[in-house]
MMTF fields as JSON, N, C-alpha, C and O atoms, coordinates in Angstrom:
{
  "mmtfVersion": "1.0.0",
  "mmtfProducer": "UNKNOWN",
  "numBonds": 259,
  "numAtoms": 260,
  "numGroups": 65,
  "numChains": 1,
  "numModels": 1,
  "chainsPerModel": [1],
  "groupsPerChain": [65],
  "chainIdList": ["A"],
  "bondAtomList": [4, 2, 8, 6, 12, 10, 16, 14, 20, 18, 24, 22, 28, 26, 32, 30, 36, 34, 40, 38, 44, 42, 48, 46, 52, 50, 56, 54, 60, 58, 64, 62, 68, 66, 72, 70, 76, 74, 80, 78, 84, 82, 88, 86, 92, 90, 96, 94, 100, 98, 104, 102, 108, 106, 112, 110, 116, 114, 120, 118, 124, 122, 128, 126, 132, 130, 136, 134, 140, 138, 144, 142, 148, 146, 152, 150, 156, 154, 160, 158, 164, 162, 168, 166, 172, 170, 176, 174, 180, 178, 184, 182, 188, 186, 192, 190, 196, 194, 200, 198, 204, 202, 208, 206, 212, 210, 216, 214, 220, 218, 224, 222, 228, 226, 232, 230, 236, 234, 240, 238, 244, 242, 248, 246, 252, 250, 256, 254],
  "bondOrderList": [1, 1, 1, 1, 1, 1, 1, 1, 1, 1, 1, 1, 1, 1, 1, 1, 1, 1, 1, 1, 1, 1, 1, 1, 1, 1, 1, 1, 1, 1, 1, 1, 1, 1, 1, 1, 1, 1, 1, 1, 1, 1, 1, 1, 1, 1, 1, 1, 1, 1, 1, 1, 1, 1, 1, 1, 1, 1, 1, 1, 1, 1, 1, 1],
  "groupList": [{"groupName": "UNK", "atomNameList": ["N", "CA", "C", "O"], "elementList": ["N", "C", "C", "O"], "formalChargeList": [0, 0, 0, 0], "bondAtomList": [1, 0, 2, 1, 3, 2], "bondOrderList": [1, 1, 2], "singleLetterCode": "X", "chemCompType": "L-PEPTIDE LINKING"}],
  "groupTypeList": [0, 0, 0, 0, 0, 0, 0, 0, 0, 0, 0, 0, 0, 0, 0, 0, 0, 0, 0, 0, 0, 0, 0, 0, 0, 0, 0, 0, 0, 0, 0, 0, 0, 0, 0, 0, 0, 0, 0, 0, 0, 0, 0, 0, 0, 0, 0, 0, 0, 0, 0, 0, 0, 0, 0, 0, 0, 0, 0, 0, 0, 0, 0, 0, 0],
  "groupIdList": [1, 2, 3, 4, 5, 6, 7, 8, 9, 10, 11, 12, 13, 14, 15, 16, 17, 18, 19, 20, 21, 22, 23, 24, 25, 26, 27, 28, 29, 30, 31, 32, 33, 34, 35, 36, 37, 38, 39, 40, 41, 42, 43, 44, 45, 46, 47, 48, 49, 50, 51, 52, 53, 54, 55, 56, 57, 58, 59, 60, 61, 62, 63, 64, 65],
  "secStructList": [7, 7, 7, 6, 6, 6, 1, 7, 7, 7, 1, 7, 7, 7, 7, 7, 7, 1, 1, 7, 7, 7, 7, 7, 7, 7, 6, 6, 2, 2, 2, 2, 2, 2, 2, 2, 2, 6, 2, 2, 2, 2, 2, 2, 2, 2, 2, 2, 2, 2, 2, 2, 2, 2, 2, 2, 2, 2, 2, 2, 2, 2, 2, 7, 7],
  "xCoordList": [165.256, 163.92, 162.932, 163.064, 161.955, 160.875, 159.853, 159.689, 159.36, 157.566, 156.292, 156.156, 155.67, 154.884, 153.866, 153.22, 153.684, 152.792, 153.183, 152.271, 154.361, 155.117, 155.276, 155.588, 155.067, 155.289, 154.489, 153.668, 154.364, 153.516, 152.771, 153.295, 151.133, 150.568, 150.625, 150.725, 150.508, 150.562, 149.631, 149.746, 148.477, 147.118, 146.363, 146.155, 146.064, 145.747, 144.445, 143.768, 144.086, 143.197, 141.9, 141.902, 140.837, 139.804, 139.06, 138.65, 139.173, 138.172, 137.008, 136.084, 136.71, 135.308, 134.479, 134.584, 133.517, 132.227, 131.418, 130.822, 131.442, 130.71, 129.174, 128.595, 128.402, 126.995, 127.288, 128.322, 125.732, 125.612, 125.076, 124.324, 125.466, 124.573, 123.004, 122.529, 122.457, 121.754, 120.309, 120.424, 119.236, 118.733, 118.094, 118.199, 117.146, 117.232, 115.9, 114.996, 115.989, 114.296, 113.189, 112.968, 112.308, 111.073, 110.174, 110.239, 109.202, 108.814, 107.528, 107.056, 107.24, 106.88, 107.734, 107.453, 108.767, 109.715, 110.278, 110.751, 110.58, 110.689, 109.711, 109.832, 108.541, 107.275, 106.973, 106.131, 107.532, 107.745, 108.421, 107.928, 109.941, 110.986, 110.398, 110.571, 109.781, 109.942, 108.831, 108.982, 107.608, 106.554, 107.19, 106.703, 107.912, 108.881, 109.297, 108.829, 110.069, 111.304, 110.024, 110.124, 108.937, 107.933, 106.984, 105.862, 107.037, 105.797, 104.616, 103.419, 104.996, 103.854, 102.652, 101.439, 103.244, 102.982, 102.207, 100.994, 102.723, 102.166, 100.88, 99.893, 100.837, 99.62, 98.646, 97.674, 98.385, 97.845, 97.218, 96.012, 97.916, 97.404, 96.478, 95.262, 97.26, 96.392, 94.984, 93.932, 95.025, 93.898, 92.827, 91.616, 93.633, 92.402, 91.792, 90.562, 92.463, 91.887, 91.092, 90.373, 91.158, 89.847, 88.778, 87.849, 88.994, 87.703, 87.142, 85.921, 87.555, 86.927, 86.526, 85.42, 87.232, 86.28, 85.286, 84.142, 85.436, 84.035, 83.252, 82.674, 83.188, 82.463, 81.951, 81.13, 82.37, 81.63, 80.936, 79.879, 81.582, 80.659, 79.096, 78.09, 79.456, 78.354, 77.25, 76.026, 77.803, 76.953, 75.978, 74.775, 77.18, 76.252, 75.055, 73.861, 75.752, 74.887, 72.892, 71.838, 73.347, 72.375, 71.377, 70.188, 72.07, 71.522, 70.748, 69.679, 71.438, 70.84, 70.091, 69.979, 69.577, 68.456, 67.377, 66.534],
  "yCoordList": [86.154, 85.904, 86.447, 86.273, 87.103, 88.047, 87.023, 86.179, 87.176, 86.362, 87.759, 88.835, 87.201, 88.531, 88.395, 89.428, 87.593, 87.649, 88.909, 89.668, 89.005, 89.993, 91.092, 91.902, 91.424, 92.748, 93.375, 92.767, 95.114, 95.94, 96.037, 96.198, 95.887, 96.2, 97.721, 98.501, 97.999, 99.015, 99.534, 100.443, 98.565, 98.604, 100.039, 99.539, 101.261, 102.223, 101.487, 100.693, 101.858, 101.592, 102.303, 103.515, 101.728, 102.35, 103.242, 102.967, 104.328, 105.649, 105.704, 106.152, 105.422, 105.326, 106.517, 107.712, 105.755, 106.84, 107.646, 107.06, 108.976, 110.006, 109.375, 109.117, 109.073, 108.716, 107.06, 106.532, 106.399, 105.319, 105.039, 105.844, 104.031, 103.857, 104.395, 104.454, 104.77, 105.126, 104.191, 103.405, 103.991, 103.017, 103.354, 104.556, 102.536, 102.664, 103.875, 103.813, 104.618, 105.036, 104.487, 103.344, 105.214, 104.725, 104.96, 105.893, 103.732, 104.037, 105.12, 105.218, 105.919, 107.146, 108.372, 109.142, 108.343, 108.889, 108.717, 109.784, 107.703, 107.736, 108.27, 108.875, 107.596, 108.088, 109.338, 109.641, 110.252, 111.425, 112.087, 112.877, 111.591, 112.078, 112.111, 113.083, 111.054, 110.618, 111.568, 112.254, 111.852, 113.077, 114.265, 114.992, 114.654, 115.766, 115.835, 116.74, 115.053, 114.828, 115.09, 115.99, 114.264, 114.04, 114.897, 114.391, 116.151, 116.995, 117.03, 116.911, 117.161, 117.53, 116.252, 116.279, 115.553, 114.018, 113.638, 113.448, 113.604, 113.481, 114.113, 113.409, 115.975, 116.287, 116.03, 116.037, 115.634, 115.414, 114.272, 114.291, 113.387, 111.749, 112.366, 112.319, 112.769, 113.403, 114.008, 113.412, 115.354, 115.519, 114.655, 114.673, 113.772, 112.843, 112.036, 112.013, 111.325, 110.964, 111.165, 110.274, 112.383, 113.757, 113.387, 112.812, 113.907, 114.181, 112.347, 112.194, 111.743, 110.284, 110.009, 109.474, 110.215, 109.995, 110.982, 110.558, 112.538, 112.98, 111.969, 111.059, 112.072, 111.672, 110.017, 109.572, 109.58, 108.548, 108.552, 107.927, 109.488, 109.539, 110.118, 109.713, 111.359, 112.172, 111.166, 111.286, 110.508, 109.422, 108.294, 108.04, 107.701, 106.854, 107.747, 107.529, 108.625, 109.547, 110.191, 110.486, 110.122, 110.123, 109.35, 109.663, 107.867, 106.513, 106.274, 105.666, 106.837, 106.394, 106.912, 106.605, 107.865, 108.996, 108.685, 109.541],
  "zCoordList": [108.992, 108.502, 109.523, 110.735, 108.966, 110.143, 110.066, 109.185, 110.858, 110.844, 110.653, 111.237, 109.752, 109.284, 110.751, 110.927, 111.538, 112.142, 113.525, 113.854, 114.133, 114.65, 114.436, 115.309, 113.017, 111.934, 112.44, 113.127, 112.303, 112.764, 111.452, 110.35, 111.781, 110.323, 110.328, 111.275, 108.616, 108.454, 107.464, 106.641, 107.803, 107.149, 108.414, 109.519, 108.362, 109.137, 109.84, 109.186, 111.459, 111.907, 111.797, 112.014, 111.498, 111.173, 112.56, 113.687, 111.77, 112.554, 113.279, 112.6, 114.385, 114.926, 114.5, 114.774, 113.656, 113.239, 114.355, 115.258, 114.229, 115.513, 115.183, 116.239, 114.028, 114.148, 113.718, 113.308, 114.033, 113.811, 112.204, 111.655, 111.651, 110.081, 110.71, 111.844, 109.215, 108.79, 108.828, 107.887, 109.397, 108.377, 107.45, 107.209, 106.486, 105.322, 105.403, 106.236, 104.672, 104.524, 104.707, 104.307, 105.346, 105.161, 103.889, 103.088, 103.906, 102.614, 101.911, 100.778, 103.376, 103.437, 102.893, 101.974, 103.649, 102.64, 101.72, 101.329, 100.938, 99.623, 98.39, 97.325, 99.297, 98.417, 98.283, 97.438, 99.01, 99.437, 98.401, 97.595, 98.505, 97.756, 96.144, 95.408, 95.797, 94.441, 94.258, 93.247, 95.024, 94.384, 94.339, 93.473, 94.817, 94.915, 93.546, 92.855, 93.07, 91.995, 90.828, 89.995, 90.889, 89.322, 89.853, 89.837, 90.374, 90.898, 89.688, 89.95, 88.711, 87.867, 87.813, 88.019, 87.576, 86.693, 88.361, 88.443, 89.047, 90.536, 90.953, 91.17, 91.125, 90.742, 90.267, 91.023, 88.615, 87.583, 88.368, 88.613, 88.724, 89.227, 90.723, 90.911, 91.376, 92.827, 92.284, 92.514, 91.473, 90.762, 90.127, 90.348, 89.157, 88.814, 89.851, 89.863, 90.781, 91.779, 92.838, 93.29, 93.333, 93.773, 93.369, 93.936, 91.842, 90.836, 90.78, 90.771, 90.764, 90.641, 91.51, 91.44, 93.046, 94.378, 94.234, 94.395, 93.899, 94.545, 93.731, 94.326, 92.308, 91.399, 91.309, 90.507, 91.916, 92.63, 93.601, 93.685, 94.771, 95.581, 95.754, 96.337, 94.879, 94.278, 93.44, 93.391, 93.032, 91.904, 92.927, 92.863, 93.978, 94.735, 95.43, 95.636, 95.641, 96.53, 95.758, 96.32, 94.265, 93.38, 93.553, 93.614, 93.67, 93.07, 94.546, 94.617, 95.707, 96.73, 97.843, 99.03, 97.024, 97.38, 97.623, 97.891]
}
């Protein structure tokens, strides 16, 4: 009768990783990634948003002449 505790495992020893984990993204870069991926739809939004700041600003700038 063997004692499994004596037994040589023969579960393989795990490989020391040359880099360390990863951490996760930042959420600069994701935000990044994802304008990348929806470029158009992204634009369009960047654009309208331009045009609404000048156009406010231009407007206060009217009002406060």
């Amino acid at each position: 009768m063997s004692d499994p505790i004596l037994e040589p495992s023969t579960a393989e020893p795990e490989a020391p990783t040359a880099q360390p984990p990863e951490p996760p993204p930042s959420y600069v870069k994701l935000a990044m990634r994802n304008m990348v991926r929806k470029g158009g739809k992204s634009l369009t939004h960047f654009a309208l948003t331009v045009t609404g700041l000048l156009g406010l600003l231009v407007g206060l700038a009217y009002l406060t002449r």
